[in-house]
C-alpha positions as CSV (number, residue, x, y, z in Angstrom):
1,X,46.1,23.7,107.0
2,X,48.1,21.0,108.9
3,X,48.5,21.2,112.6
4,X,48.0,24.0,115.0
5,X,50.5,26.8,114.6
6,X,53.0,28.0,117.3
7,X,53.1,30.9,119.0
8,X,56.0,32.0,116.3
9,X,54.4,30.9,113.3
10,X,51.3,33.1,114.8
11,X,53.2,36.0,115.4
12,X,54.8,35.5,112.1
13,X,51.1,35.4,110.4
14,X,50.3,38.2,112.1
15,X,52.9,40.2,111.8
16,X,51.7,40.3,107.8
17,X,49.2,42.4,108.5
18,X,51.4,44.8,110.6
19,X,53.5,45.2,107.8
20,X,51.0,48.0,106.4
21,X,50.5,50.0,110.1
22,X,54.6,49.8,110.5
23,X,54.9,51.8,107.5
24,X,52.3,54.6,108.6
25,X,53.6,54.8,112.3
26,X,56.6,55.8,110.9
27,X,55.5,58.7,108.8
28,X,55.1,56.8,105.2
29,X,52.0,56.8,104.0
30,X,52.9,56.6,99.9
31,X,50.7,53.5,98.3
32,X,53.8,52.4,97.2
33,X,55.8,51.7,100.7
34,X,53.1,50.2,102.3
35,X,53.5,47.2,99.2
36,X,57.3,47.4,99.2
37,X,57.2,46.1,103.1
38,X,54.4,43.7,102.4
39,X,56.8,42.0,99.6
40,X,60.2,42.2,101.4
41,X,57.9,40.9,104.3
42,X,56.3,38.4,102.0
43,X,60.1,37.1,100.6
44,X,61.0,36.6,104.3
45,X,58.6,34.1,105.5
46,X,57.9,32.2,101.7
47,X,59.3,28.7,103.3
48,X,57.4,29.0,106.2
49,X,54.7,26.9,107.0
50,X,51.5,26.8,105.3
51,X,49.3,28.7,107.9
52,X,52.1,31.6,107.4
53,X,52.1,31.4,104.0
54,X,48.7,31.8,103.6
55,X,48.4,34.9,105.6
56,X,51.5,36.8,104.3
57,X,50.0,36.0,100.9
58,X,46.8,37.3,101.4
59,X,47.6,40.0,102.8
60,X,50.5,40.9,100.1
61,X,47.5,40.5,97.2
62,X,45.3,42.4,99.3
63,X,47.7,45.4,99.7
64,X,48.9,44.9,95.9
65,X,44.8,45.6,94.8
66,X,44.7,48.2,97.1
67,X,48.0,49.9,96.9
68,X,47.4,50.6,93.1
69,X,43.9,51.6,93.7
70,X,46.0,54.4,96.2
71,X,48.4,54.9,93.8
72,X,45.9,56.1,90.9
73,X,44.6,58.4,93.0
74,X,47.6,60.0,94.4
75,X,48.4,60.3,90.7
76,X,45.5,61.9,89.7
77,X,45.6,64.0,92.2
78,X,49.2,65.2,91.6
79,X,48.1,65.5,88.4
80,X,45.2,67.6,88.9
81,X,47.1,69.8,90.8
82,X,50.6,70.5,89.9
83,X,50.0,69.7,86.1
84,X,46.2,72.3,85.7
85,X,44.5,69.0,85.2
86,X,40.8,69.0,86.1
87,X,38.6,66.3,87.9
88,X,36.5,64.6,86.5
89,X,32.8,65.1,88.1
90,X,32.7,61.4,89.1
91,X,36.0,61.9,91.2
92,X,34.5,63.3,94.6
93,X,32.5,59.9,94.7
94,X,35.2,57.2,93.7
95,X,37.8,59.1,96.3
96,X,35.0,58.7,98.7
97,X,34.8,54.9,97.9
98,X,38.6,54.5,98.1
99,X,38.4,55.7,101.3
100,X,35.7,53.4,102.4
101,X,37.5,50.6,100.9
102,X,41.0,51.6,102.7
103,X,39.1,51.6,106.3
104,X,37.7,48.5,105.5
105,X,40.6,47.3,104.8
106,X,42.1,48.7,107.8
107,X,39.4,47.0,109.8
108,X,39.6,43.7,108.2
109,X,43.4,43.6,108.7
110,X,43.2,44.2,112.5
111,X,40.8,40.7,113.0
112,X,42.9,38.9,110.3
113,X,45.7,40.0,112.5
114,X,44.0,38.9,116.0
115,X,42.6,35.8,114.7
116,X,46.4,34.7,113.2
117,X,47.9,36.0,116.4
118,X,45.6,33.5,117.9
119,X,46.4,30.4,115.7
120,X,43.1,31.4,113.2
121,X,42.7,30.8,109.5
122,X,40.5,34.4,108.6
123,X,40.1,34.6,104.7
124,X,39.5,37.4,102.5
125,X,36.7,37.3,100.1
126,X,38.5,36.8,96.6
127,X,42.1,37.2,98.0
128,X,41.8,34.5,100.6
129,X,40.9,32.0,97.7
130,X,44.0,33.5,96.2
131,X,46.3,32.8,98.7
132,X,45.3,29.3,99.3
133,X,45.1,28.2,95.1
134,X,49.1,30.0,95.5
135,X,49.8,27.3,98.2
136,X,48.4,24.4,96.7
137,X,50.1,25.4,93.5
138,X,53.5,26.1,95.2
139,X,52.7,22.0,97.0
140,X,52.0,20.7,94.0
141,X,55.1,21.4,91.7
């Protein structure tokens, strides 16, 4: 990706992933806010440079797969219990995988975070591909 980032493109990379624990330090944990501040973070930093691009994109596709997983089962669960919808007998099990899958992602966002803070290309399986296919496209047109 080009030559070695500053400090400030680093911190800018970084700062991608801090996007999702910024919104649950302050008391919002809705699916929905955690993607609103990875896009408005994501709109910020689109010109930058392509090591900052590539982070702030995977992490904004990561948090868009995830954030509607979330958001399906905050549904549901609403639904189930304000609207005398039942659960399905499958539903203890997939809510137990979503919450794998959010502390995963969790983890995996705090060493994509330390490795951009230190000037480090960390990809995502699937979403990392992502990311960089966005930037070549973006380079190419």
């Amino acid at each position: 990706m080009g030559s070695e980032p500053t400090v400030q493109q680093s911190e800018d990379a970084m700062g991608a992933y801090l996007m999702m624990f910024a919104t649950l330090a302050m008391g919002l944990p809705l699916p929905i806010l955690n993607l609103v501040a990875s896009v408005i973070y994501a709109a910020i930093h689109r010109k930058k440079c392509d090591f900052v691009r590539f982070h702030v994109l995977q992490s904004l596709y990561s948090q868009i797969a995830l954030s509607g997983l979330n958001a399906y089962a905050v549904f549901t669960v609403v639904g189930a219990l304000f609207f005398d919808r039942s659960f399905e007998p499958h539903w203890l099990g997939w809510l137990l995988a979503l919450v794998g899958l959010n502390l995963m992602y969790i983890a995996f966002s705090i060493v994509a975070a330390v490795k951009a803070r230190k000037g480090e290309m960390y990809k995502f399986i699937v979403f990392g591909d992502l990311a960089l296919a966005s930037i070549r496209r973006s380079a190419d047109s």
